[in-house]
N, C-alpha and C positions, 0 to 999 in steps of 0.2 A: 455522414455520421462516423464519428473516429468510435470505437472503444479502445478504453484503456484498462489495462488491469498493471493493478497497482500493489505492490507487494511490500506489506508496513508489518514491521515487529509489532508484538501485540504487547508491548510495555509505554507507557506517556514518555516518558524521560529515559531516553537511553545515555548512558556516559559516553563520554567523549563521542559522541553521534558525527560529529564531521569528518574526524578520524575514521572512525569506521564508514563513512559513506565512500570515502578516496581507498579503504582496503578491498572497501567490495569492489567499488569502477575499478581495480587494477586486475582483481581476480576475472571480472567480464572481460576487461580488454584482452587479456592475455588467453583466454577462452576460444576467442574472437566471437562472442557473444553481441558486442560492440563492439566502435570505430574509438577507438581513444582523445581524439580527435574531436571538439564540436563543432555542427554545424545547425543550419537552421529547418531541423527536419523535428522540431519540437512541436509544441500544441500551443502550451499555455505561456506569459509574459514576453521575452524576447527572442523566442521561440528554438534557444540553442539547444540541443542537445546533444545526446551521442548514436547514433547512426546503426539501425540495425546493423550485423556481422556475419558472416555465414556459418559460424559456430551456432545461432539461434535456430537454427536445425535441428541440432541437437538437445535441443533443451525442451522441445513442446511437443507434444502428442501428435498432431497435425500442422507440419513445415510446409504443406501447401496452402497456408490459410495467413502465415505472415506475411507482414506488409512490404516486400521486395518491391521496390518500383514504384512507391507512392511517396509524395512529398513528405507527408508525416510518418515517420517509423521508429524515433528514437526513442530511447530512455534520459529521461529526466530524475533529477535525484532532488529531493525534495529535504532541508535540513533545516526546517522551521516545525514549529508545532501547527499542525495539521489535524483536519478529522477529514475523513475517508470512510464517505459515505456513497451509495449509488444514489445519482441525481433523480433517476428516475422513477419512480413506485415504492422509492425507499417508506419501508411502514412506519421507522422511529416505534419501533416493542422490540423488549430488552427484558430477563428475568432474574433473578437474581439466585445466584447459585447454591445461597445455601438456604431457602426457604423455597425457590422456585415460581415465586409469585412474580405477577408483571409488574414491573420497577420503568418501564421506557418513558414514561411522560415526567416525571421526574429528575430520571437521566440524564437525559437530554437537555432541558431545564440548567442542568448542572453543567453544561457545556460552558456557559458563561462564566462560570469559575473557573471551568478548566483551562480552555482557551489561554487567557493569560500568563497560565500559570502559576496560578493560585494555588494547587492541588493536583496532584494527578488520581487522586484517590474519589472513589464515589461512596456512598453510607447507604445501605437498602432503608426505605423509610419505615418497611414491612418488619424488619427483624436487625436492623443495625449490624447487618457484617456488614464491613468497610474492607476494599480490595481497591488496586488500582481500576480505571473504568473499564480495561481491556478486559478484565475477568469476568464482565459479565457476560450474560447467554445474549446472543442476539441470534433473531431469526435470520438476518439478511449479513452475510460479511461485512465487518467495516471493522473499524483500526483509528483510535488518535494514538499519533506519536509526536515526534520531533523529527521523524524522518521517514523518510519515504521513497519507492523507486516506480516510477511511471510509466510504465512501459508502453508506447501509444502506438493503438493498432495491433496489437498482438492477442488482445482477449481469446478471440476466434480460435488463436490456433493453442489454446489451454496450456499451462506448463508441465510440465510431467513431475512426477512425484519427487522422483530422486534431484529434481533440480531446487526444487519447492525445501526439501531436505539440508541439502549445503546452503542454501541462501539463510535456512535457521539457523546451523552450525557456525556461521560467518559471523551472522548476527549475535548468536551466544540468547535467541530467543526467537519461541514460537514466531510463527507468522499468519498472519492475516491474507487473502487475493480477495481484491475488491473489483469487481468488474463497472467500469463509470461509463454512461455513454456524454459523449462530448458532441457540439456540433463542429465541423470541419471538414476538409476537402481531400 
């Protein structure tokens, strides 16, 4: 079982999101956070990515808990629209921030307009504030964006605050850790 913890701006549509996915890999690479380099130490599609780094050390609470020595350890950068959800016990309850009521089975529901594209906005059915979908309350972390950083195998060793910090300042917006368990080797 891989986990991955996943670190998504908590906005639908980030501007030039590609752009800033290539500022952020350069700020890791040069960190040595990652390998700049890809290789096939990924999870998902064709499995490239970039190579834990011995700078990732530095970056998480617990450095004896990353994934040094195991096939899968890299970071994937993700520049599609995506939800970033835990696979596992994920509750789907969501409330809405400015009446407080549960809004999830509606929410969620509204994925399907989201997803395409359609909207990045949701509308509470309770009290009609409309906010991107990221502004609502959810119990369990999760994140739709356009973009996303996958870091596989490293949940375990937690990121520390101040790295969690500059990954928002990079971004120019809050952020999201999703922790997904995957199956994997």
């Amino acid at each position: 079982m891989i986990i991955q913890s996943i670190i998504v701006p908590r906005m639908s549509t980030i501007p030039v999101h590609e752009a800033r996915a290539r500022a952020i890999l350069r700020w890791l690479v040069r960190e040595k956070i990652v390998e700049e380099s890809l290789s096939t130490c990924g999870l998902t599609g064709n499995r490239m990515a970039h190579a834990i780094g011995e700078g990732a050390r530095k970056v998480v609470e617990h450095p004896e808990l990353l994934p040094f020595g195991k096939r899968i350890n890299g970071l994937e950068v993700v520049t599609k629209r995506c939800i970033y959800t835990p696979q596992e016990d994920f509750l789907e309850e969501a409330g809405c921030p400015e009446c407080r009521r549960e809004v999830g089975e509606a929410l969620f529901d509204s994925l399907e307009d989201w997803m395409p594209g359609q909207t990045d906005n949701f509308t509470c059915p309770e009290c009609a504030h409309e906010d991107d979908i990221n502004g609502f309350l959810f119990l369990q972390p999760c994140a739709f964006s356009n973009l996303g950083f996958i870091f596989n195998g490293w949940a375990d060793a937690g990121f520390r605050q101040s790295f969690l910090d500059d990954f928002a300042d990079w971004l120019d917006q809050p952020v999201a850790v999703v922790r997904v368990k995957q199956p994997g080797n």
